[in-house]
N, C-alpha and C positions, 0 to 999 in steps of 0.2 A: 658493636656487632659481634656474633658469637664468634666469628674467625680469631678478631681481634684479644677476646678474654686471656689470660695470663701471660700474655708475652708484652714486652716493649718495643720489641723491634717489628719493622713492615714486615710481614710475613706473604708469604707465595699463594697463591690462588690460580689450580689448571681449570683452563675452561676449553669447551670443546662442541661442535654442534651437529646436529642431522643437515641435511640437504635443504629441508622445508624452508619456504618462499619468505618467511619472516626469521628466519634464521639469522641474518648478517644484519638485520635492524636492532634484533635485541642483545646479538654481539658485542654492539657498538655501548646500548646501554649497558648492562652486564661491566663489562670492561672498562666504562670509564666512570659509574659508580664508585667500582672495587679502587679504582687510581686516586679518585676522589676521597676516600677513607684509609689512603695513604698503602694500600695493598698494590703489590707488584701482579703484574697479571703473564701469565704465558699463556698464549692461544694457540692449540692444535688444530685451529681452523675448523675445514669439514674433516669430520673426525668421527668415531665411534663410541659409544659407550664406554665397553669394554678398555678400547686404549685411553680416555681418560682416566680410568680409575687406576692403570697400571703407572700410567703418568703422575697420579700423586707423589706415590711412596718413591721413585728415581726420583723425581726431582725436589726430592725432601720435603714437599707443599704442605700448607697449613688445611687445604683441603680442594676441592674442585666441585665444579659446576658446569653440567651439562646440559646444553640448550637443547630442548626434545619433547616431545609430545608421545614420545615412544610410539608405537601401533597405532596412535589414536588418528583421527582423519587431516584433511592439509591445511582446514584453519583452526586447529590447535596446537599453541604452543607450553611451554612450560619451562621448570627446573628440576631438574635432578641435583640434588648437594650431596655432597661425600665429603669425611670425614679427612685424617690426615694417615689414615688405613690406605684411604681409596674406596671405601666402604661407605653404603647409605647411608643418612642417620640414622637412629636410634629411634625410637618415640620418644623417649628424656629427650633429647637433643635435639630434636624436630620440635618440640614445647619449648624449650628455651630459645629455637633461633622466634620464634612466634611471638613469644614476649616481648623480645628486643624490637620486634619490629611494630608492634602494640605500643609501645613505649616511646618509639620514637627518640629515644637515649642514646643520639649518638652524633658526633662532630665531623664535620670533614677537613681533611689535612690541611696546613698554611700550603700556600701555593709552594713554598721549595721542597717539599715532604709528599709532596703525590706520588703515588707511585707508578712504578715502569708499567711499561708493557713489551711484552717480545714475542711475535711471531717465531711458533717453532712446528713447521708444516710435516717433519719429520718421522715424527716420533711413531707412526703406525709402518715402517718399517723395521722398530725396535724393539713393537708387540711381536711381529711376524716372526722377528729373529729368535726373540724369546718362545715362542711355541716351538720352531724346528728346534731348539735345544731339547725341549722336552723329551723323558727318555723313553715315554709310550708311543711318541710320532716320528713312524719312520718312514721318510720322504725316499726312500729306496724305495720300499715297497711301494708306494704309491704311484712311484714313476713307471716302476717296473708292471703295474699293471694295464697302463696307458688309456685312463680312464676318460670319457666323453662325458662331458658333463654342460647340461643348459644351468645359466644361474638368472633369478628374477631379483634386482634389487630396488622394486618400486620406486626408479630415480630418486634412490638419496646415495648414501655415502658407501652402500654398501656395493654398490658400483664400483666403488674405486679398493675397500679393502678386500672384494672376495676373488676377484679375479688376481688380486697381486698374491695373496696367498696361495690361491690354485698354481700360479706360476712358481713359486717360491720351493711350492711342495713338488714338484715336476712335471706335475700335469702341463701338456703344449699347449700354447694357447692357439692354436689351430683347433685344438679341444674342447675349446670351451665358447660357445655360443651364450652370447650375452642381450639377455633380455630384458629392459627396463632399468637399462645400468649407466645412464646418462644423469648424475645428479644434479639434476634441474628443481627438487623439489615440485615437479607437477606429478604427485603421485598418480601411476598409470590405472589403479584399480586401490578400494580399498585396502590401508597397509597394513595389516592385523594379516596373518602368515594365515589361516584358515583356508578348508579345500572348497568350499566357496568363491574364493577368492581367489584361486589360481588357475583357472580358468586355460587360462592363456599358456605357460610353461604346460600345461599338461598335456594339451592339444600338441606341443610344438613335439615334446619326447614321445609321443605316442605315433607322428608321424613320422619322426625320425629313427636317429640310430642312436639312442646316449643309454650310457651306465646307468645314470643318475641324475635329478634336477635336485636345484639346492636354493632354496629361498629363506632371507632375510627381512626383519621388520626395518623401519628408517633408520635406526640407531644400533643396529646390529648385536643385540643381546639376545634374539630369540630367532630359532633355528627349524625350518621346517624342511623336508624332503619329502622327493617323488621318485618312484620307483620306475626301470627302463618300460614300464607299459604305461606311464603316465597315471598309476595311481599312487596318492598321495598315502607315505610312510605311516603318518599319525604322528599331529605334534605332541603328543603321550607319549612315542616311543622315538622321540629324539633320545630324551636322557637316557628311559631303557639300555638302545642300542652301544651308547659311548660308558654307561657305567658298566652291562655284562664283558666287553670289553676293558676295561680299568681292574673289572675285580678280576678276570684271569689273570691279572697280573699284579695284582696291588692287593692285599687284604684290608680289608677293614670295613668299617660299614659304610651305609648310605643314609641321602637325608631326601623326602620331599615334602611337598606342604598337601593338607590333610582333601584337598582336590586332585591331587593325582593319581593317578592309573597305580594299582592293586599290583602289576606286570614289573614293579620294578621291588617289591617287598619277597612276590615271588622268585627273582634272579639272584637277590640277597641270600637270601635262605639256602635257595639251592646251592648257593657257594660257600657258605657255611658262615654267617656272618650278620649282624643284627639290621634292620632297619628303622628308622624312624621316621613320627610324622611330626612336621611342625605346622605353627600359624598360616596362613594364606600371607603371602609378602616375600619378597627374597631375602629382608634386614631380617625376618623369622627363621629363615631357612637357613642362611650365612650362622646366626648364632647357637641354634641346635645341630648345623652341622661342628660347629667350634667343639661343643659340650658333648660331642658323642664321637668324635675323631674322626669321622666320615673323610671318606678320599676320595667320594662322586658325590655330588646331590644338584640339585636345583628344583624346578616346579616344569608341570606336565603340559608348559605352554612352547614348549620347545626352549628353555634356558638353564642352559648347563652352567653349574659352578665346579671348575679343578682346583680345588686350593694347592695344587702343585704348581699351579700358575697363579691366582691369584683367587681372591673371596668375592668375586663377582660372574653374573652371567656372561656368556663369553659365548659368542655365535661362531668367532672363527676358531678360538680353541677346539669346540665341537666339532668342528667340519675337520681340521687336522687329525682328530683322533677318532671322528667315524670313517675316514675316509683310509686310514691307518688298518681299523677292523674291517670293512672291507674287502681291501686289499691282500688280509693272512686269509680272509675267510673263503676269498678262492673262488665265490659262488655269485648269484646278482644278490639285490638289494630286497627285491620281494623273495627270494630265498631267505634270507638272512631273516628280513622280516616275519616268516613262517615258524620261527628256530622258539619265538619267543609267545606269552600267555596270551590270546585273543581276549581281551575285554574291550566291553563298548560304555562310552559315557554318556548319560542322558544330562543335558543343562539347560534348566525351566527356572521362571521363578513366577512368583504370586505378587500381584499389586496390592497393596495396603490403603484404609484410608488415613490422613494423618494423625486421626484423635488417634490411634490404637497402639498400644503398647507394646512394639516387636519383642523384647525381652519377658513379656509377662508370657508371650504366644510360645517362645524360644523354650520356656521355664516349662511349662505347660506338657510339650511335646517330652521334655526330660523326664516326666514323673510317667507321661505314658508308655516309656519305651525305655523306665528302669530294668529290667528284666534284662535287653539287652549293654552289652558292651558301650558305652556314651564316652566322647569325648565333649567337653567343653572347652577348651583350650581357644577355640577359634569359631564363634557360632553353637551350632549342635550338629557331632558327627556319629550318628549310627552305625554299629557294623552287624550282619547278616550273616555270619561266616566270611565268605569272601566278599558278599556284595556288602553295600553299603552307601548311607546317603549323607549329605550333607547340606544343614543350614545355615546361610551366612545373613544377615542383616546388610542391607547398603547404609553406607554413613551419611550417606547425602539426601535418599528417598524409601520412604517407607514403602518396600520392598525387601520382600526375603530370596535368596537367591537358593536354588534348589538344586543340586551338584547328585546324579549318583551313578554307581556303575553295578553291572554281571556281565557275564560271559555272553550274553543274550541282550540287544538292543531293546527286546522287548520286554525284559524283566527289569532293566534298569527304566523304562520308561513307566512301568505299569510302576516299582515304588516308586520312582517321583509323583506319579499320581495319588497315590495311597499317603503321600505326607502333604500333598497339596489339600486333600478332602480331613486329613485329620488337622489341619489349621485351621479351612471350613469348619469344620464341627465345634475348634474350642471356639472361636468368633462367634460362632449363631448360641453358644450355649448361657444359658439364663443366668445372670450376674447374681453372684453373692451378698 
């Protein structure tokens, strides 16, 4: 097993789950595999993301595993693997655990060599603490501005870690109305944080009295907000909001991946400071924010990475440190939100059939729109000046995914159109 390679001794494995209804079945296997191949296991139960990956490196682990289907709907489940960072894999490293398990190359311990297990239900009191340390979250402020705040945790776990935070940071809990914060795993409405999907928290702050609504996926890495009229922030300008705040304070640059909002390249800048784009993935985003020193970045689906905290998305770090700016800013949330670049993203994509070569059509589109500025780093990413489109290929279905933004919904929809009919046209064109 890849855990296993260069050591002799049982090595640690944190594991840790979303709320979702197959969640404690596959705990059970999970955990007594990893016993079974003579690995000690510590379970943080229902748990977070976030807090597993912080739980690696305190507890010295050889790596963790987080049971979660992230966003996706309530009968899928899945793995998350990290590293002994606390960090995704790699693709090297995600190819080697695939080997091992292609291979089939591997023994389970004599029955006196299995290893432990230990419930340690803990430990997301230890994330919490670690954030109030932090020295851009000041829970003065936050208290001091006595903010009302609805939270929507699509009954998982984020039920139990965002209200302890809010509590933690000073907010009263007379304060905080808790919507879908039961984790029962019957998610309430599709759990992908989108304003489609929220439906409900927006109706409830639009008839009420609140600051702020603050909504979570199952697994609590990705961060969406609504503003006191009950429209929704823009999960584009999560990070925006928590990196213009970081850079008043923090020099250095930013990282996001080559789908995100234009509005955080411009905050960069204007602060005097480089930004970058990397691959589509957060293991892309984590290692070009490594390579460029970044002290904000994540991707424009609402998940912030602080490597002042740690190299992973972090939905509750995010709410501490927007909730922080905020707070100094004095003003509401759609204020705040007004401060920063309007752009709109158009997201389309084109069906394929399977004979067709997506890389030939990828190539194709490069030579036609040499002229312009081309990344290929991740697909094909065009830039227009400010607007710009991007193609990505699905790995699973011949489908090209069609990503692009302006200032104008209807300029970014009109080029997604214009690269969907220039596919058309190399597809209908008379073969060589």
């Amino acid at each position: 097993m890849w855990v296993l390679k260069g050591t002799s001794e049982a090595p640690t494995v944190v594991i840790g789950r979303d709320a979702r209804l197959s969640g404690s079945m596959l705990t059970s296997i999970v955990a007594g595999t990893l016993q079974g191949l003579g690995i000690n296991v510590i379970d943080l139960g229902l748990s977070t993301t976030p807090t597993v990956e912080m739980a690696v490196t305190h507890f010295e682990a050889a790596g963790g595993i987080i049971l979660t289907a992230s966003h996706n709907p309530i009968q899928w489940n899945a793995l998350k693997l990290l590293n002994s960072r606390g960090e995704f894999l790699s693709a090297e490293a995600g190819e080697q655990v695939l080997e091992f398990a292609d291979q089939e190359n591997f023994v389970f311990a004599d029955v006196k060599k299995i290893g432990t297990y230990r419930l340690d239900d803990t430990f997301l009191d230890q994330h919490i603490e670690a954030i109030l340390a932090l020295e851009l979250v000041d829970a003065e402020a936050i208290r001091g501005a006595d903010f009302r705040i609805a939270v929507d945790a699509v009954n998982s776990t984020g039920g139990i870690a965002v209200p302890k935070l809010l509590e933690a940071l000073g907010v009263a809990p007379e304060n905080i109305t808790k919507i879908n914060c039961e984790p029962t795993g019957y998610f309430a409405h599709n759990p992908e944080p989108l304003p489609e999907h929220l439906h409900e928290i927006s109706k409830t702050i639009e008839q009420g009295n609140f600051h702020l609504g603050i909504v979570v996926d199952p697994d609590v890495d990705r961060l969406a907000l609504i503003g006191e009229d009950g429209t929704p922030f823009g999960e584009e300008y999560t990070l925006v909001a928590v990196a213009d705040y970081v850079l008043k304070h923090t020099p250095g640059n930013t990282v996001s991946n080559l789908s995100s909002t234009g509005a955080l390249r411009d905050i960069t800048q204007k602060a005097g400071h480089t930004y970058h784009a990397s691959a589509v993935g957060e293991v892309n985003v984590v290692e070009a924010m490594k390579a460029h020193h970044a002290v904000i970045g994540g991707e424009g689906n609402g998940g912030v990475i602080y490597p002042a905290l740690h190299y992973g998305r972090d939905a509750l770090a995010g709410i501490a440190l927007f909730l922080t700016h905020l707070a100094r800013f004095g003003k509401s949330v759609n204020a705040l939100r007004s401060t920063y670049p309007n752009y709109y993203i158009s997201k389309n994509k084109i069906e394929l059939t399977p004979d067709i070569d997506v890389d030939l059509v990828l190539a194709a589109i490069v030579r036609k729109y040499a002229k312009q500025p081309v990344n290929t780093v991740d697909g094909v990413r065009i830039d227009f000046d400010k607007d710009w489109v991007h193609l990505r290929k699905s790995n699973t279905e011949p489908i090209i995914r069609i990503y692009s933004e302006s200032d104008l919904i209807s300029t970014a929809n009109n080029l997604a159109n214009k690269l969907i009919m220039d596919i058309k046209e190399i597809l209908s064109a008379p073969k060589e």
